[in-house]
N, C-alpha and C positions, 0 to 999 in steps of 0.2 A: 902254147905255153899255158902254162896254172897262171889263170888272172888271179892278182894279189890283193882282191877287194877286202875292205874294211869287216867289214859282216857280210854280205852279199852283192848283185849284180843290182837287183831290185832296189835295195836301201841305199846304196851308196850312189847308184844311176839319180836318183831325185832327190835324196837330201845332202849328198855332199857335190857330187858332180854338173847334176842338171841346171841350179840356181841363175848360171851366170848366161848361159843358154835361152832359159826362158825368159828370163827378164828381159835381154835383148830383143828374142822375138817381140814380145807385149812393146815395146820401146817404138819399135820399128810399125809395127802396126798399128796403134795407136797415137800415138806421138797426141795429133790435137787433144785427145781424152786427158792425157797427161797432163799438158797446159793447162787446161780447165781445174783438173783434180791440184795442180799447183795454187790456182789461182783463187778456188774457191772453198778449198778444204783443206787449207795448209793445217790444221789443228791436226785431223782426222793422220794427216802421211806423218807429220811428226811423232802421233801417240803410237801408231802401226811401226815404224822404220826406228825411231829413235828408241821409244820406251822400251816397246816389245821385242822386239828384236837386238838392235844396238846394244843399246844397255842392258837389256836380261843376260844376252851372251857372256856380258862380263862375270854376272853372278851364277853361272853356269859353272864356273869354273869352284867354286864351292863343294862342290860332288866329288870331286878329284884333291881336294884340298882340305879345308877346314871344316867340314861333315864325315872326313874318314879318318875313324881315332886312331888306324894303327898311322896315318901319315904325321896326323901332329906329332904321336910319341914320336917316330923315328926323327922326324922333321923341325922340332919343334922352336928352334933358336932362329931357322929361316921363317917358319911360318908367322911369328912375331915380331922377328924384326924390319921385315919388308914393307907391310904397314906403317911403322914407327919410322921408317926410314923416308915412304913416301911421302908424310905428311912435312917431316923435317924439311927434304927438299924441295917440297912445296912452300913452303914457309921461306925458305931460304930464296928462293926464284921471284917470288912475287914483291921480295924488297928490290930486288932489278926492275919491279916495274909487269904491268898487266900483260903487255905485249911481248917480254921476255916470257913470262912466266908460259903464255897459251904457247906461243914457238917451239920453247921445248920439249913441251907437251906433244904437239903436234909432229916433230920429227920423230918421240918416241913413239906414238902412237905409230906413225905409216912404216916405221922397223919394223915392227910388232905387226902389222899388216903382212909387210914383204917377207918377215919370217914366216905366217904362219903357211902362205903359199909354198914356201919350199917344203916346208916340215909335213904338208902333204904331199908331195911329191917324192920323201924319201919315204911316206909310208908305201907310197904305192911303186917303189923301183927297190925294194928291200929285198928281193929275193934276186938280184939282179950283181952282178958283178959291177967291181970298182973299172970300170976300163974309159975309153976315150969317149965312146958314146952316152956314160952316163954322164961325164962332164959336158958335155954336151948341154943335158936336159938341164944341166945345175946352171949354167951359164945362162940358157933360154930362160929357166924360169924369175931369174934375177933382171935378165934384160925389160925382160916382160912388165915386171915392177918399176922397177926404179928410172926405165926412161921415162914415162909419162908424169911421174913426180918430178922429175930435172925440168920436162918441157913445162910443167904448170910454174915452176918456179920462174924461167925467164920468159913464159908466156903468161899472164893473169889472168886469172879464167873467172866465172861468173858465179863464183861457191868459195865456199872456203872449207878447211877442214875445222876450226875451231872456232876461230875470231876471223874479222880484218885484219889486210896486212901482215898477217900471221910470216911470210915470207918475205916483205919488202925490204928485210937487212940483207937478205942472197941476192937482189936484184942488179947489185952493182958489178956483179961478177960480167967477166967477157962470155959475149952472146957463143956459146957453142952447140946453139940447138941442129945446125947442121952437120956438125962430125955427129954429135950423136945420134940424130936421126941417119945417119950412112950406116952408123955400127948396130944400132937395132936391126936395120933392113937386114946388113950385113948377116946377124946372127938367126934372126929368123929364119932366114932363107935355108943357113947351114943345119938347124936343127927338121925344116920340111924336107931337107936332102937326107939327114938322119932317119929320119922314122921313116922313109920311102924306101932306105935300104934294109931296114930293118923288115919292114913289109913282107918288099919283092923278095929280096937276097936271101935273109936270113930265114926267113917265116916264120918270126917272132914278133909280134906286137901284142904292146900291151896295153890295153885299152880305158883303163883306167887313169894309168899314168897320161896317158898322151889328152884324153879328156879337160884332166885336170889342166894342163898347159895352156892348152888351146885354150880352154876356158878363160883362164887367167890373161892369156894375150888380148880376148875380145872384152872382158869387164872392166882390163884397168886402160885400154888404149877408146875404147869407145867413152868409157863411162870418164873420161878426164879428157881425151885430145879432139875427139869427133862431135860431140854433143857436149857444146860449153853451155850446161843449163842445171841448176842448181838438184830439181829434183829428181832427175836420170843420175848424177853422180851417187845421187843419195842413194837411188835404188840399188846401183850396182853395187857401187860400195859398200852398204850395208847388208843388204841380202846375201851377195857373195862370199860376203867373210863371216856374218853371224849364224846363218842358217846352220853351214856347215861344221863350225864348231861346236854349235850347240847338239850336233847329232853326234858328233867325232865324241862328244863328253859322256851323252848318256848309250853310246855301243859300249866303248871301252872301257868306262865305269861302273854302268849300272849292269845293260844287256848282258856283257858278255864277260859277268863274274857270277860264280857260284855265293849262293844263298850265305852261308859259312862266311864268304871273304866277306857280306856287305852288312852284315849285323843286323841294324834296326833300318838299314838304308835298303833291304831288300825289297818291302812294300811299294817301292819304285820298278817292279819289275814289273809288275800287271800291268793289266790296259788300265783300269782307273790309275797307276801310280806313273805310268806316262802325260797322264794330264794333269794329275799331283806334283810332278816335277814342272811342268812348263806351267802353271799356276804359282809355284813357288818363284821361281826365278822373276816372271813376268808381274808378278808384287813384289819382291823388290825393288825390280827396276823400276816400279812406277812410284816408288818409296820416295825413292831417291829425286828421281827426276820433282817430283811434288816440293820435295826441300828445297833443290833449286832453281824450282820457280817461286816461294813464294818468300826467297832469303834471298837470290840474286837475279834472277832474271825479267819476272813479272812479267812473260808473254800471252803466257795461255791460263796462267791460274795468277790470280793476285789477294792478297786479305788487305785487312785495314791498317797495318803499321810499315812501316820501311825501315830497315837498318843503315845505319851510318855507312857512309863506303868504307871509315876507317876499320870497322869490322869482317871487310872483306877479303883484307890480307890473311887473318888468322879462315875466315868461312871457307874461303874458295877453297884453297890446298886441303882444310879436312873434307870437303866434299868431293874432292877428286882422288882423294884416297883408295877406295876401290877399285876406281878404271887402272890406276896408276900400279897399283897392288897387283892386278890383276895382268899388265902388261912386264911389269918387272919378274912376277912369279914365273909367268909361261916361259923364260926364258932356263927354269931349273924343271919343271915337271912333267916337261915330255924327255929330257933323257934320259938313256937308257943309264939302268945300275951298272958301274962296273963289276966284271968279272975275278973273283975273289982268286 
């Protein structure tokens, strides 16, 4: 069959597919390196993993969004008012309190996680009928996700996604980590029976797709249930999910539009305008991260004054404005237009 790659076999094999692969490998073979690099250069994984990566991803989404003037004009009452709206209920969250506010944070963020894995998935099964085996792959790749988030909720693992405790209001819930670890095996198993008939029988695989799955069962089942260690989850987790969005943004955005559609955003198409994009996004992330370290965090960068806590209800919510922006939007700008 026609493999349904992104741009190519090459681009899509190492910036969107490979990430969860390799970092495993390096995981596996390193391991003590890792400990050390945890132990003695936590500054250094933070400014790598979080700034550069994590958080620039989020302003990645910029290029697809509020840098492309036909999106504002068509778009223009969402593109304003989701900002406005995150800050509101940021503000609104944070009068429930610090631990409310990060929790919801937190569950929306790991949707926003588990969505974007599928939403790979239906790119790369789109030329694929609607039938029983593509449900199949929709079920696998939800299983994949959301059972190691269920098992980190009634198991506590040695990370957190945001804060402490971020979880400890679900904890009360009845222990069902055993039916659900049956129904994982369970689906797993049905989906390596899927794609081995699809192999053998049919002589159709598609290799991207099934990549991406696989991938996805090994970053979020390792990187959460087999290795409880703060800065392998980090790895997976962030590598996994911002690498390859940050590629999915500038193929489908920048690469693979005519000169015409991108205006002034064309000079992103050369080789210096691919380092001019990932220089753009990677200041601001570091913009950002810098305001809240030296407004609320004060771990790795600190000045000479400190702000009230009471200014932290109105701080925090407008500085999570963009993650938050950024996770509410994704949920309007990768669907398709309807058909007129």
């Amino acid at each position: 069959m026609k493999q349904p790659w992104i741009h190519n076999a090459k681009t899509d094999g190492w910036l969107i597919l490979s990430p969860p692969f390799l970092i495993l490998l390096i995981i596996f073979l390193f391991q003590k390196q890792i400990q050390n690099l945890e132990n003695g250069y936590s500054f250094y994984t933070w400014l790598f993993l979080i700034v550069f990566v994590d958080v620039a991803h989020v302003y990645s989404t910029l290029f697809k969004t509020y840098f492309v003037k036909e999106e504002i004009r068509n778009k223009k009452l969402l593109y304003w008012r989701i900002p406005v709206l995150s800050w509101v209920l940021g503000l609104i969250l944070y009068q429930w309190g610090s631990l409310v506010f990060w929790s919801v944070l937190a569950l929306v963020a790991i949707f926003h996680f588990i969505r974007q894995q599928y939403g790979f998935m239906r790119i790369y099964a789109r030329f694929e009928p609607n039938n029983w085996r593509k449900k199949i792959d929709t079920i696998a790749i939800y299983s994949a996700t959301i059972y190691p988030m269920l098992y980190w909720i009634k198991t506590p693992r040695a990370f957190t996604w945001f804060v402490e405790n971020e979880f400890s209001w679900l904890q009360n819930l009845p222990d069902y980590t055993y039916l659900i670890t049956v129904l994982y095996g369970f689906i797993l198993i049905a989906w390596i029976f899927k794609t081995c008939f699809e192999l053998f029988k049919l002589r159709n695989i598609n290799i991207p797709k099934i990549a991406l799955i696989a991938g996805t069962y090994l970053s979020w089942y390792f990187g959460i249930i087999h290795f409880n260690n703060d800065l392998v989850f980090t790895f997976l987790n962030v590598i996994s999910h911002g690498i390859p969005y940050v590629s999915l943004i500038y193929i489908r955005e920048i690469q693979q539009k005519e000169n015409h559609q991108l205006n002034k955003l064309s000079i992103f198409k050369s080789a210096f305008g691919v380092f001019l994009f990932i220089g753009i996004i990677v200041g601001l992330a570091f913009f950002e991260e810098f305001l809240w370290e030296i407004l609320i965090w004060r771990e790795h960068f600190s000045l000479d004054f400190q702000l009230s806590v009471i200014w932290f209800q109105f701080l925090i919510p407008l500085l999570v404005v963009p993650q938050l922006t950024h996770y509410l939007l994704d949920g309007f700008i990768w669907r398709k237009p309807k058909k007129k």
